[in-house]
C-alpha positions as CSV (number, residue, x, y, z in Angstrom):
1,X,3.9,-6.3,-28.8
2,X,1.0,-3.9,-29.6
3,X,-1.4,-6.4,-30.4
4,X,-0.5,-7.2,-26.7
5,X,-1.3,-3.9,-25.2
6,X,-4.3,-3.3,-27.4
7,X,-5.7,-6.8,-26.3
8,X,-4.6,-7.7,-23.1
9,X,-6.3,-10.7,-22.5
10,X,-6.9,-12.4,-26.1
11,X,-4.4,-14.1,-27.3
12,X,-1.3,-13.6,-25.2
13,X,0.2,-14.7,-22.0
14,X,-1.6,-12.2,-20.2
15,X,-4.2,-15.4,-19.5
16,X,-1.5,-17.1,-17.7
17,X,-0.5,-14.2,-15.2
18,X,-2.8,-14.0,-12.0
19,X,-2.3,-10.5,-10.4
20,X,-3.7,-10.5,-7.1
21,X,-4.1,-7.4,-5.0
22,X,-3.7,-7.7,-1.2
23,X,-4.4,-5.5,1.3
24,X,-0.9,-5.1,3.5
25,X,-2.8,-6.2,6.7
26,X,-3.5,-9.4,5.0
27,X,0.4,-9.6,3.5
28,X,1.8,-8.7,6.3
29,X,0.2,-11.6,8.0
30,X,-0.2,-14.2,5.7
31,X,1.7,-14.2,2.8
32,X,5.2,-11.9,4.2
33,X,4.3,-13.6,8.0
34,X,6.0,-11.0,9.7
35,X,9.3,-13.2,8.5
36,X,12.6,-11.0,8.5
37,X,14.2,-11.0,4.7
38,X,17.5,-12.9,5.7
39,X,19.1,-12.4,2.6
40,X,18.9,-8.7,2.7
41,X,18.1,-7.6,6.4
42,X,20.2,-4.7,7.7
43,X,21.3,-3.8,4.0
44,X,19.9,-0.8,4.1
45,X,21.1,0.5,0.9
46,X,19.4,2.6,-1.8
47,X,18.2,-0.8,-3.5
48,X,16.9,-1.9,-0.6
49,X,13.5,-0.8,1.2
50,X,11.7,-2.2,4.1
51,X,8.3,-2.1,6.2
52,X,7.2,-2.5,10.0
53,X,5.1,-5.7,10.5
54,X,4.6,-4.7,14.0
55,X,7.9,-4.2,15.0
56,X,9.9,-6.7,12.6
57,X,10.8,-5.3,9.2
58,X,10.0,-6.8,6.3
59,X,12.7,-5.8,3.1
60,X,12.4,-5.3,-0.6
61,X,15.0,-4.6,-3.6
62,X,14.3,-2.4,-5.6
63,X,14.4,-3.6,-9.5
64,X,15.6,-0.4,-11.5
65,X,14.9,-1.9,-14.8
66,X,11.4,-2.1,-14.3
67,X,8.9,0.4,-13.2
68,X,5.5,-0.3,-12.1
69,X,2.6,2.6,-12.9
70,X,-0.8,2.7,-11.7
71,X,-3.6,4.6,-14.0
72,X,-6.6,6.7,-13.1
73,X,-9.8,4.8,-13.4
74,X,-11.0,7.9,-15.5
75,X,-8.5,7.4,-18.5
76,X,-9.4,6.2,-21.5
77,X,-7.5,3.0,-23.0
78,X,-6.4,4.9,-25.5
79,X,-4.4,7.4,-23.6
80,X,-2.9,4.4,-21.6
81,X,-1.7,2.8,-24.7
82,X,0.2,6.2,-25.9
83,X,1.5,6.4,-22.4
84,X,2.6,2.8,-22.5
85,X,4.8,3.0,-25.6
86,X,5.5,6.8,-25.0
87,X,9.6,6.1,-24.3
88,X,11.5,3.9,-27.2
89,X,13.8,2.5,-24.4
90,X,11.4,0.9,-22.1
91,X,8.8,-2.3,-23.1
92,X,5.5,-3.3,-21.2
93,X,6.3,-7.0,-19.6
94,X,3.4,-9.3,-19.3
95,X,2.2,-7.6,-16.3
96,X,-0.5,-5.4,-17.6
97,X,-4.2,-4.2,-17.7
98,X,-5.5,-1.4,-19.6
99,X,-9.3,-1.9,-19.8
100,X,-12.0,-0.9,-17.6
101,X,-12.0,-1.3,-14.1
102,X,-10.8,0.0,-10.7
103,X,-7.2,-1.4,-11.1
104,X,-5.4,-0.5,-14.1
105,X,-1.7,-0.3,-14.3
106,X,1.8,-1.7,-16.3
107,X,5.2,-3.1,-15.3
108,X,7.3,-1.4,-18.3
109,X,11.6,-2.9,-18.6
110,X,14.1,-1.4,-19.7
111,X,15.0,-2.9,-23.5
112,X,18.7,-3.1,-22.5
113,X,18.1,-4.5,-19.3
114,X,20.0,-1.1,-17.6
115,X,18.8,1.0,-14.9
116,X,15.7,3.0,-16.0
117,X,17.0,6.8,-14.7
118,X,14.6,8.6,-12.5
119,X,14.3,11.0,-14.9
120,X,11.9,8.4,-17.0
121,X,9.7,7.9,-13.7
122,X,9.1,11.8,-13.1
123,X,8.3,12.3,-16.4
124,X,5.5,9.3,-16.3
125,X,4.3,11.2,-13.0
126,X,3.6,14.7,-15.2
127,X,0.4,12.8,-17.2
128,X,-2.5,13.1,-15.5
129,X,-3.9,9.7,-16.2
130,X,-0.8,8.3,-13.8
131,X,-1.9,8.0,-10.2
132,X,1.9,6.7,-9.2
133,X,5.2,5.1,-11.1
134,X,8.0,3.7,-8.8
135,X,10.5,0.9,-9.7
136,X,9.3,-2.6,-8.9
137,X,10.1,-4.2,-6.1
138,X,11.0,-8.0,-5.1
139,X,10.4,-9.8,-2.0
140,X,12.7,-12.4,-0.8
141,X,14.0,-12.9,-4.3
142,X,10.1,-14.7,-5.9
143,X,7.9,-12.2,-5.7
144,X,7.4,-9.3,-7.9
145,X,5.4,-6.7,-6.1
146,X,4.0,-3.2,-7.1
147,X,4.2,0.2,-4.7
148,X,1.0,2.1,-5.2
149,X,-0.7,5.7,-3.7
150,X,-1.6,4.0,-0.6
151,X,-0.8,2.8,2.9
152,X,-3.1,1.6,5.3
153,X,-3.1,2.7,9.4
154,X,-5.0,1.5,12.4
155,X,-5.3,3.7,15.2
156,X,-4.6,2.6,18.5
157,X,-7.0,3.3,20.8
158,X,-5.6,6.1,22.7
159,X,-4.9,8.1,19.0
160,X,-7.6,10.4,18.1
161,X,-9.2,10.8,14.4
162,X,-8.0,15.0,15.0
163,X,-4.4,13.6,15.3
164,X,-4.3,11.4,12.2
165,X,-5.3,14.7,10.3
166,X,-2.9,16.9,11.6
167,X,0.0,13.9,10.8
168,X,-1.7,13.5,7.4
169,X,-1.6,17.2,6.7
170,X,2.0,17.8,7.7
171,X,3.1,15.0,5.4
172,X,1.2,16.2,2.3
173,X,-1.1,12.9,2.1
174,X,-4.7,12.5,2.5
175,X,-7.1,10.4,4.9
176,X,-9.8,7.9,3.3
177,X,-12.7,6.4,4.2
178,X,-12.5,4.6,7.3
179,X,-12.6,0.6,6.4
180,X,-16.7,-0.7,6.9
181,X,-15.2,-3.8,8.9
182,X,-12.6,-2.9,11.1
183,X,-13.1,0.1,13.4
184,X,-10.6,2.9,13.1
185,X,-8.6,1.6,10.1
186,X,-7.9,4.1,7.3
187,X,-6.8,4.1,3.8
188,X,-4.2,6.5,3.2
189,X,-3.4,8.6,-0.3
190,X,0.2,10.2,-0.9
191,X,0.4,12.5,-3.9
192,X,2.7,11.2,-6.8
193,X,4.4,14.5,-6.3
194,X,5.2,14.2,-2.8
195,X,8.9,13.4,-2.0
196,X,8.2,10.6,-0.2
197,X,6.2,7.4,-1.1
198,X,3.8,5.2,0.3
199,X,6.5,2.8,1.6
200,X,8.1,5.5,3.3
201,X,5.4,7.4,5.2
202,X,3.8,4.1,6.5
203,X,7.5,3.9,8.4
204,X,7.0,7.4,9.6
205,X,3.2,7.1,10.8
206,X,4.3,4.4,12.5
207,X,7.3,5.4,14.3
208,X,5.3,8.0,15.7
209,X,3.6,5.1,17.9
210,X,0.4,6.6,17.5
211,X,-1.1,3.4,15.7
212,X,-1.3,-0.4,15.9
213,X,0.0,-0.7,12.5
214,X,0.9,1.3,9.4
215,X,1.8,-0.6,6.5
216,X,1.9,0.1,2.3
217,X,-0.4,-1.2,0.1
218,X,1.2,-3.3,-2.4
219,X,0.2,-5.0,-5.0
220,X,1.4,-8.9,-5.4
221,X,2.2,-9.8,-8.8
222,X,2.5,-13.7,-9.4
223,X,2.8,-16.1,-12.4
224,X,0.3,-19.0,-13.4
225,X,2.0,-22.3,-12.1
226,X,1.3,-23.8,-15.7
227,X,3.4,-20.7,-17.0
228,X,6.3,-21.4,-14.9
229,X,5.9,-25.5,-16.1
230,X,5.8,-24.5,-19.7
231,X,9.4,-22.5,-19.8
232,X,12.2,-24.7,-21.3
């Protein structure tokens, strides 16, 4: 398993697992299609989480026994390694990349498949070289899918840049660049020590109807079809 972490993409499975990040307007519309979750729609129980698409919602369970965390672009491997095996009781799954780059992050399991406590998470979020840990999250029962730092709004017409400050200040979370393509879009960041999460605040900012959309920026996670062919 180290000789995993320390070499992420020689010799392993790693090779086989295509991680592909998607901006939640392009989710939302393409891969999600604005399609309600039938299996777990109006379940809204702690497992369970959901989105606005618009006005449909689009759910996710939680998996407790896997965390996903997302690393500064500043740390060094090193430091990610010693994070990554920093609690006996949790492993790093196939679902990782520690080198260079702007995306940098883990899935870690629980070794006896229980729930990992929240206790493990906020103690992952104390390192500086974390940007955000949160359990995993599945949608519709296939796809794995990782909740970063970041939403993404579009104003509507009528909302002003001055109110989307003032929102963003009174909910502890900060605005980003606006997007170079599409006029009055925004990244959004929420601090890992907020109480709420990226998922959650999207829901708010949009409830307030002051944009066309507000949705979290997740991360897709998906297996190589010649990995899925190759398991007995």
């Amino acid at each position: 398993m180290k000789n995993l972490i320390k070499n992420p993409f020689v010799g392993s499975n790693l090779q086989k697992v295509a991680v592909v990040i998607l901006c939640m307007v392009f989710l939302a519309r393409s891969f999600a299609s604005c399609v309600k979750n039938e299996e777990t729609e109006g379940t809204e129980e702690d497992d369970t989480l959901f989105y606005y698409c618009f006005d449909e919602k689009i759910f996710f369970q939680q998996i407790k026994d896997k965390i996903y965390l997302k690393f500064t672009q500043e740390a060094q491997e090193e430091q990610l390694i010693s994070i990554v095996n920093s609690d006996a009781s949790l492993q790093p799954t196939s679902y990782i990349y520690l080198g260079e780059g702007t995306f940098r992050f883990v899935v870690l399991e629980s070794k006896d498949g229980l729930q990992i406590p929240l206790a493990a998470i906020e103690s992952f979020k104390t390192r500086q070289e974390v940007v955000s840990a949160t359990y995993l999250l599945l949608y519709n029962g296939i796809y794995f899918q990782g909740l970063t730092d970041e939403f993404v709004v579009k104003l509507k017409e009528t909302t002003s840049n001055e109110q989307l400050q003032k929102l963003a200040e009174k909910n502890g979370c900060k605005v980003g660049a606006e997007d170079s393509y599409v006029k009055n879009q925004f990244m959004m960041y929420v601090s890992k020590n907020s109480k709420s999460d990226a998922m959650k605040l999207s829901n708010l900012f949009y409830e307030t109807g002051l944009f066309e959309f507000a949705e979290p920026n997740l991360v897709v996670l998906l297996v190589d079809e010649n990995q899925k062919s190759e398991k007995p």
